[in-house]
BAKOLPA-707629 format. One record per residue: residue number from 1; residue in three letters; chain; x, y, z of N, C-alpha, C in turn. Coordinates in steps of 0.02 Angstrom, whole numbers, plus 50000, padded with zeros to 5 digits. Example, Ala and Ser with C-alpha at 12.3 -4.5 7.8 and 13.67 -1.06 7.14 Angstrom:
seq  type  mol  n.u  n.v  n.w  ca.u  ca.v  ca.w  c.u  c.v  c.w
1  ala  A  50660  49716  50390  50615  49775  50390  50660  49835  50390;
2  ser  A  50642  49888  50354  50684  49947  50357  50645  50002  50394;
END
This chain:
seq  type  mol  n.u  n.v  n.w  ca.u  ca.v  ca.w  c.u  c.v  c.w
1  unk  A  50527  49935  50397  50473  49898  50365  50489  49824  50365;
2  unk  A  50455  49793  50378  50443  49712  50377  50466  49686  50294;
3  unk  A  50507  49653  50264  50539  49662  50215  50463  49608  50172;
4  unk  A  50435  49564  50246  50372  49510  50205  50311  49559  50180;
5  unk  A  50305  49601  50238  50241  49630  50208  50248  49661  50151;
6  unk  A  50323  49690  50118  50324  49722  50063  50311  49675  50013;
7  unk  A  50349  49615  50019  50352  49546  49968  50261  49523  49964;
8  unk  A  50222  49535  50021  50174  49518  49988  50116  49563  49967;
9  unk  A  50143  49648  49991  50105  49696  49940  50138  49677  49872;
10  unk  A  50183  49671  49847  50223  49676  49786  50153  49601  49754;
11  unk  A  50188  49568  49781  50138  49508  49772  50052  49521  49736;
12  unk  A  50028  49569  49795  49977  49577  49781  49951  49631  49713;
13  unk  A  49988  49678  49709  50010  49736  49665  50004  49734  49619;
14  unk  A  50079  49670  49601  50110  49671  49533  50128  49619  49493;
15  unk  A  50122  49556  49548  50139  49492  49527  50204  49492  49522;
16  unk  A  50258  49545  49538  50309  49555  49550  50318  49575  49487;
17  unk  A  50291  49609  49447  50294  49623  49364  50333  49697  49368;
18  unk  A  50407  49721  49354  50405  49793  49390  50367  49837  49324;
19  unk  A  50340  49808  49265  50328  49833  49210  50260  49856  49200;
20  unk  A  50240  49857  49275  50163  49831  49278  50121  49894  49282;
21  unk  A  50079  49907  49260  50012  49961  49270  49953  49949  49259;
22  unk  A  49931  49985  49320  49863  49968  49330  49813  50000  49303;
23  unk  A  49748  50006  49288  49707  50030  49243  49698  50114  49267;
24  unk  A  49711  50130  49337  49716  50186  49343  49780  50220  49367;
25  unk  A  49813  50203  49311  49898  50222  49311  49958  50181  49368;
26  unk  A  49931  50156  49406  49986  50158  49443  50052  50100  49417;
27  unk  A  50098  50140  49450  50159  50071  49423  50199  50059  49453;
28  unk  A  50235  49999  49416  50294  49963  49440  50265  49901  49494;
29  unk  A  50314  49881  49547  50319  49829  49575  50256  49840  49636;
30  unk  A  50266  49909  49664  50227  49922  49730  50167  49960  49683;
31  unk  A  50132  49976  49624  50086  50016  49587  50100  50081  49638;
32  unk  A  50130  50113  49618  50141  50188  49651  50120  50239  49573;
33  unk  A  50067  50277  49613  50024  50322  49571  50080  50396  49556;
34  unk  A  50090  50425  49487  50111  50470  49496  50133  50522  49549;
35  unk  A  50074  50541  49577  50062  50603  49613  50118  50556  49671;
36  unk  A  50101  50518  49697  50140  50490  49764  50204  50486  49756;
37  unk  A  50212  50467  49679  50287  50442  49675  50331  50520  49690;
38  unk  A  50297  50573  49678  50323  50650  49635  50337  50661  49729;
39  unk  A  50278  50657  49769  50288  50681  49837  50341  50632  49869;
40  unk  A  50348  50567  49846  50383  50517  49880  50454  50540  49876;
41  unk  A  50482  50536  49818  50517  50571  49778  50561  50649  49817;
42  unk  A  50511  50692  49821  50525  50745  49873  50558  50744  49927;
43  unk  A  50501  50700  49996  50515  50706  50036  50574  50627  50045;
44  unk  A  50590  50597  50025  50641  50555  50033  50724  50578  49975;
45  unk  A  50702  50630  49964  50760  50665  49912  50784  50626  49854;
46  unk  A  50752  50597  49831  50765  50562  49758  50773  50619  49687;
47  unk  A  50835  50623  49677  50875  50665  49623  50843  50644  49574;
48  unk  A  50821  50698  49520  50819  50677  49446  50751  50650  49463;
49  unk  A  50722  50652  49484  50633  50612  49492  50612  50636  49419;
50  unk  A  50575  50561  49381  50523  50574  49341  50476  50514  49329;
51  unk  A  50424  50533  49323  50380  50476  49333  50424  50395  49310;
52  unk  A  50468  50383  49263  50469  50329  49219  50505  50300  49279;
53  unk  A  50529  50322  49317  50582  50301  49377  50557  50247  49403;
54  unk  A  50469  50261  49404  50431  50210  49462  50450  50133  49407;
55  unk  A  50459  50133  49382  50482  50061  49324  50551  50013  49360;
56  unk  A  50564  50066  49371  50640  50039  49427  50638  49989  49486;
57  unk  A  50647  49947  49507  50620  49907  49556  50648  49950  49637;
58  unk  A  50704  49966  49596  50758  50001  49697  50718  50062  49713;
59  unk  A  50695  50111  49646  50671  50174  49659  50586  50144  49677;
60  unk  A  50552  50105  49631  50503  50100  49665  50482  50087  49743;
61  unk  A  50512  50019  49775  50524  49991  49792  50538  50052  49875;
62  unk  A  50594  50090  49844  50615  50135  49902  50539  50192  49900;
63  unk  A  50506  50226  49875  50466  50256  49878  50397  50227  49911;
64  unk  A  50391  50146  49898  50308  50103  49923  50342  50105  49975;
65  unk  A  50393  50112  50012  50412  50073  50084  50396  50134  50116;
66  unk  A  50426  50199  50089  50409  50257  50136  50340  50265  50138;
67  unk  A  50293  50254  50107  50239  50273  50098  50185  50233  50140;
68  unk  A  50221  50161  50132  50179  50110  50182  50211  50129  50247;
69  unk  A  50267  50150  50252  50286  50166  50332  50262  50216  50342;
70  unk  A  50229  50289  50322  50200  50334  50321  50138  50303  50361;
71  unk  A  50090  50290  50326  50027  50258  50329  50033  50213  50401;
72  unk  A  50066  50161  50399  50062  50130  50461  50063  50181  50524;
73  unk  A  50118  50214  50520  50140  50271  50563  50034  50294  50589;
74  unk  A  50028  50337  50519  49990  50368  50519  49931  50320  50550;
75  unk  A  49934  50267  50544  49834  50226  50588  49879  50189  50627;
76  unk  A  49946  50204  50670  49958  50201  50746  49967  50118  50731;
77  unk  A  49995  50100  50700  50023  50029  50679  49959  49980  50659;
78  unk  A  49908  50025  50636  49855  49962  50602  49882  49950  50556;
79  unk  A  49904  49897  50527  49932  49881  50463  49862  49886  50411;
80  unk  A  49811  49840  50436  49739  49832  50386  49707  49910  50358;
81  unk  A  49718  49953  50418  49694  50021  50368  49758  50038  50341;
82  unk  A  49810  50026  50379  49863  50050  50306  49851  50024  50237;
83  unk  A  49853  49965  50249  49826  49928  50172  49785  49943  50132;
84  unk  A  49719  49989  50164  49657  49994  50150  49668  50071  50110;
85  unk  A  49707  50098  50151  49736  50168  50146  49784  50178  50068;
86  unk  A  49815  50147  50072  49866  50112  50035  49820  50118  49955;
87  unk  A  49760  50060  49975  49727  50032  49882  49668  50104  49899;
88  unk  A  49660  50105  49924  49589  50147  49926  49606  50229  49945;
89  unk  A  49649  50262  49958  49665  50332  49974  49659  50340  50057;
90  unk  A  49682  50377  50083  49670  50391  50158  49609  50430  50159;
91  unk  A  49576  50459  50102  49495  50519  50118  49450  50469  50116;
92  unk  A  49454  50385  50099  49415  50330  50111  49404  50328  50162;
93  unk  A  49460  50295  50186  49495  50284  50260  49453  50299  50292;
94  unk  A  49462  50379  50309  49466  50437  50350  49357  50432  50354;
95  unk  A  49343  50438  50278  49260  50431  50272  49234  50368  50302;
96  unk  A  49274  50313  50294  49223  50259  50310  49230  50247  50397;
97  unk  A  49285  50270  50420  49283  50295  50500  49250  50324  50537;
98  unk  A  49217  50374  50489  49172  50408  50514  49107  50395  50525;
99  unk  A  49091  50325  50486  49038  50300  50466  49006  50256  50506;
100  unk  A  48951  50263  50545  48958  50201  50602  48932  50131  50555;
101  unk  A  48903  50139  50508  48902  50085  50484  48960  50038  50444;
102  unk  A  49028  50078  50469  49086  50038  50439  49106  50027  50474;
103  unk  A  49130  50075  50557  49162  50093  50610  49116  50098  50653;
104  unk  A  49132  50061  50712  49072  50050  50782  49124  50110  50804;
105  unk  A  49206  50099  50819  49227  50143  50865  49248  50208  50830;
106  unk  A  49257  50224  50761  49279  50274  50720  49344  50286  50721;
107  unk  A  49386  50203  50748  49475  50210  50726  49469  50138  50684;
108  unk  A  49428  50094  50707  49444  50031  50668  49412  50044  50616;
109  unk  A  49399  49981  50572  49368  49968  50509  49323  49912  50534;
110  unk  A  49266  49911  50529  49238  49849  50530  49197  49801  50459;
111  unk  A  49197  49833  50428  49171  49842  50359  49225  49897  50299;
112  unk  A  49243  49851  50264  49269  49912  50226  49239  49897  50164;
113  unk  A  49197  49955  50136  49109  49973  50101  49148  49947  50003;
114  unk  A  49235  49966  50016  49237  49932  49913  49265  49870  49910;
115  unk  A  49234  49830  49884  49252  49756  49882  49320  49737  49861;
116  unk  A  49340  49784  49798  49426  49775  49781  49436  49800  49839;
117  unk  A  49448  49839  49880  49486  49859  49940  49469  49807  50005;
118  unk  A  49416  49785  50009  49412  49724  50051  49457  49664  50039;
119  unk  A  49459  49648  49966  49473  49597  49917  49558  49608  49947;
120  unk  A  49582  49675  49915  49660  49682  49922  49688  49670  49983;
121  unk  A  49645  49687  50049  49679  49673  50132  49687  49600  50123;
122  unk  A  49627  49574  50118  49648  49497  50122  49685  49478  50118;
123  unk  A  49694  49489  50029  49748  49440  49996  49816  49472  50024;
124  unk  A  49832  49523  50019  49904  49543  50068  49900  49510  50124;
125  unk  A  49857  49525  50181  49866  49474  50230  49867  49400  50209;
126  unk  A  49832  49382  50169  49850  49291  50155  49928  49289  50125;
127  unk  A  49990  49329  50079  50014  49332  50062  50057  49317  50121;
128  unk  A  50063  49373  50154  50089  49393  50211  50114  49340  50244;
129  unk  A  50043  49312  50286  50069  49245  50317  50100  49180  50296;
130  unk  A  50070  49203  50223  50107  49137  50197  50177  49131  50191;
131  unk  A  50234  49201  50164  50290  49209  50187  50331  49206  50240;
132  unk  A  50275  49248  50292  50296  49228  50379  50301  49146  50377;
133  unk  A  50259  49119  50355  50267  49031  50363  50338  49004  50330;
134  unk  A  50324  49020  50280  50381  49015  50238  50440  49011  50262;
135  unk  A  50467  49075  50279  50530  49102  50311  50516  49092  50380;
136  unk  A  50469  49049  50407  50482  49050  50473  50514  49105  50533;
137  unk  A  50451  49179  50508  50481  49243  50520  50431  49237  50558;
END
């Protein structure tokens, strides 16, 4: 994983707050939702898993990375539907693909139909580059 794109999901997330939750539960630094953290947790073998863990910056932190590397994996290195995937669920994703009024070809996004999830690609991508600038990465 690109260590910027995490710095500027975190960015976008949490304000780097690891204390942070969002109105529909999610937490810590990367907002990782229960259910993800419990599967994250699983399949990356994290001992002793319980939700309060996601508060942790290393455990969070190690769980958003598998999950965003999941996702990327999964839309074949689109980062923007990972992102999209990411704030909005992959059965979004997956629906608004299907949709020709979101999707001309039914892999891209051309429209993505919830404005916080439009809202959130951005600003990660503006984040993003601005670190790439930054660090001259």
């Amino acid at each position: 994983m690109d260590p910027l794109l995490i710095y500027a999901i975190m960015k976008t997330e949490s304000k780097y707050d690891p204390h942070a939750i969002s109105r529909s539960g999610a937490k810590g630094l990367m907002q990782i939702m229960d259910k993800t953290g419990a599967w994250g947790a699983e399949q990356i073998a994290i001992k002793n898993y319980s939700h309060e863990v996601l508060f942790k910056p290393h455990v969070n932190i190690q769980i958003g990375c598998w999950y965003m590397s999941k996702l990327i994996r999964q839309y074949d290195d689109n980062v923007d539907l990972a992102l999209a995937a990411y704030n909005a669920g992959t059965g979004n994703v997956a629906k608004w693909r299907r949709n020709p009024e979101y999707s001309q070809d039914g892999k891209s996004l051309d429209v993505i139909p919830f404005k916080e999830t439009s809202l959130y690609v951005k600003r990660v991508n503006l984040h993003y580059k601005f670190y790439k600038f930054l660090y001259r990465y």
